[in-house]
C-alpha positions, 0 to 999 in steps of 0.5 A: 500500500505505502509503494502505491502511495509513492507511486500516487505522489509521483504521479501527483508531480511531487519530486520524491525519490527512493531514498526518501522514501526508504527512509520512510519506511526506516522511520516507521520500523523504528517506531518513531511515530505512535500508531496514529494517521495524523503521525503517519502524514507528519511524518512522511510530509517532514521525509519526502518533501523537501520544500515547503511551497509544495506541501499544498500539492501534497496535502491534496495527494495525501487527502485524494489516496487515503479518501475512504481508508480506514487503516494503514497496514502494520498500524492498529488504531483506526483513523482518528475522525479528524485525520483528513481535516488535519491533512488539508490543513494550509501551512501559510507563511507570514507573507501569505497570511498577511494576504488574506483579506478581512472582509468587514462586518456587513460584507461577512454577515451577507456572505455568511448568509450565501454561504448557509443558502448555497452550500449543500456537502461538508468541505475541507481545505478550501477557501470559500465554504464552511469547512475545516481547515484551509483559508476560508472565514467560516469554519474551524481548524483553519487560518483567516484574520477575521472569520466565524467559527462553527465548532472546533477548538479555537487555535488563532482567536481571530474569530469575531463570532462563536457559533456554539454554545460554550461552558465556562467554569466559575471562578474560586474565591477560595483561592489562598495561595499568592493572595496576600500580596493583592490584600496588601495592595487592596486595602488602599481602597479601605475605608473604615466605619463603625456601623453594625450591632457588633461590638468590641471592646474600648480599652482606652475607655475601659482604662479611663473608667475604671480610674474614674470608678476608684479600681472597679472595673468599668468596661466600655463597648464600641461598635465594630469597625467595619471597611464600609467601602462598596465594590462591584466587581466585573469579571471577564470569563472564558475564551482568551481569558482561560490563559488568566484564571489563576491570577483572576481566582487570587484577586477574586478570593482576595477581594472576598476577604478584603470587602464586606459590601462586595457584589460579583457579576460575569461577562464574555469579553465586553458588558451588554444587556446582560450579565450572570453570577453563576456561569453554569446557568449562564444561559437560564439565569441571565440578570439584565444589565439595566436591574443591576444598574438600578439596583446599586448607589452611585456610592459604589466603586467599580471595578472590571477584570478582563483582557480587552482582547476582541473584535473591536465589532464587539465593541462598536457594532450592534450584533458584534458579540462573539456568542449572540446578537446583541441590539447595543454595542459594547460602548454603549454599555461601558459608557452607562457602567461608568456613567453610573458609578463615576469611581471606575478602573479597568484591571487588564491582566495583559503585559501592559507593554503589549496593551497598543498592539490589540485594536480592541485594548486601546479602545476600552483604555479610552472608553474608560478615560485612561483608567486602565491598570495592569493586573500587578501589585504596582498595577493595584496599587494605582488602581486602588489609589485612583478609587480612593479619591 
């Protein structure tokens, strides 16, 4: 079977010869590969083509003769259902990605339409369909600057629109480990009163009295101080920010201890007309935006957690939300968030050297009047320094 495969490539005008070929075969009986498709097309792709403007015309041969195989001979594991997706995938260089044209909001939701009208088979490799791998902006497995994923796994996070229903995890508040340094930094924002049925004991005032009451004991009582600051907390989940949830975890388990009056909410990538506590029934248990708006004093301080990294459609058009349709843009929502609590940051756990390369970041730094801080201790610092105010 591998001699007409050899056959098939030469036939297919690829240069392979018999020496590469045979080392091939040297390879495979040296066990160099697991007993796996995907290994076997690495493999004899790295052996027999020796330059990379051809892997194009062998990913072609190698899709049109293992079409409908099921096992190669010597090798126990079935094909891996994804084999051929991985077999038609483009290697593009920089050059050729830089090439590949975006095509702008209106222009890819009217070719999505096309797309779902015309289309009638799967596809793969290709430039123009739904389908895996290749160039085209709709699909999964490929490689395009500006497109719409239908399933798969993300690998680039260019994609303005998720076309799925994803799952995200909540955030511990437990966390322990590496939070003391984030109190020390949060406890800028501490402000105490005394308020409460609680009570402590007034030992200057304890002292003062018995002196005055000739040596008997005459104890004195105060209410409990209390940090009576009031926190919002915004937080960023899922996508790109699963590359954050170590540091996200320390700063929510280390606001929990630090603030009494602390109220948390979730969202994905930007806030619109909705937001959730609990992101296992983020779809059933949505609380709108506009309730929590109503509900808390302009005395509150808020503060959002999140990589600002997105399609800037997420925050300048209606319908840019990467999961659903949303009637208002991110902007708008921003801007009534800080319109009703004036004491508002940002905290990005992004290098901040890195903050004027993302489109996206930018924008939310001048949304939020500059008020921007990198997820570090000095970051918190001034963050917390410039809501003390």
């Amino acid at each position: 079977m591998l001699i007409d495969f050899f056959l098939h490539l030469k036939a297919s005008k690829l240069p392979v010869s018999t020496k590469e070929f045979l080392t091939l075969l040297e390879a495979l009986q040296e066990h160099v590969i697991e007993h796996s498709l995907d290994d076997f097309y690495v493999l004899s792709r790295a052996v027999l083509v020796k330059d990379e403007t051809l892997f194009d015309k062998f990913d072609r041969a190698f899709g049109e003769y293992f079409k409908g195989v099921e096992a190669l001979p010597g090798m126990d594991a079935l094909i891996p259902e994804d084999w051929l997706r991985q077999a038609v995938r483009k290697h593009l260089s920089d050059a050729e990605r830089a090439k590949l044209e975006k095509l702008g909001w209106d222009k890819l939701m009217e070719t999505l339409k096309q797309r779902l009208a015309e289309q009638k088979e799967r596809h793969s490799g290709g430039s123009k369909w739904i389908g895996t791998g290749g160039t085209s902006p709709f699909g999964h497995g490929g490689t395009h600057p500006e497109g719409i994923r239908f399933g798969g796994k993300s690998e680039h996070r260019s994609a303005i629109k998720v076309w799925e229903k994803r799952e995200f995890r909540n955030l511990d508040d437990q966390i322990e480990l590496g939070t003391r340094n984030i109190k020390l930094a949060l406890r800028r924002l501490r402000h105490f009163a005394r308020q409460g049925a609680a009570e402590e004991l007034d030992l200057d005032g304890t002292i003062a009295g018995t002196a005055r009451n000739a040596g008997w004991l005459d104890l004195h009582m105060r209410p409990e101080r209390h940090n009576a600051v009031k926190v919002l907390l915004f937080l960023d989940i899922g996508g790109s920010m699963d590359d954050h949830v170590r540091v996200c975890e320390e700063l929510f388990s280390a606001c929990r201890s630090e603030f009494k009056h602390l109220e948390h909410y979730y969202f994905h990538n930007c806030v619109y007309d909705h937001v959730w506590k609990d992101n296992s029934r983020r779809f059933n248990e949505r609380i709108p935006t506009l309730d929590v708006l109503h509900k808390y004093g302009n005395d509150y301080k808020l503060i959002l957690v999140g990589d600002a990294a997105m399609s800037p459609y997420e925050i300048l058009h209606p319908g840019g939300s990467v999961e659903y349709n949303n009637r208002e843009p991110g902007a708008t929502w921003l801007r009534r968030l800080t319109d009703a609590w004036p004491h508002a940051i940002w905290l990005n756990p992004e290098a901040e050297h890195s903050w004027t390369y993302r489109q996206s970041i930018s924008m939310i730094h001048t949304l939020l009047g500059g008020r921007m801080f990198p997820m570090t201790l000095d970051g918190l610092e001034r963050g917390m320094r410039l809501l003390s105010k």
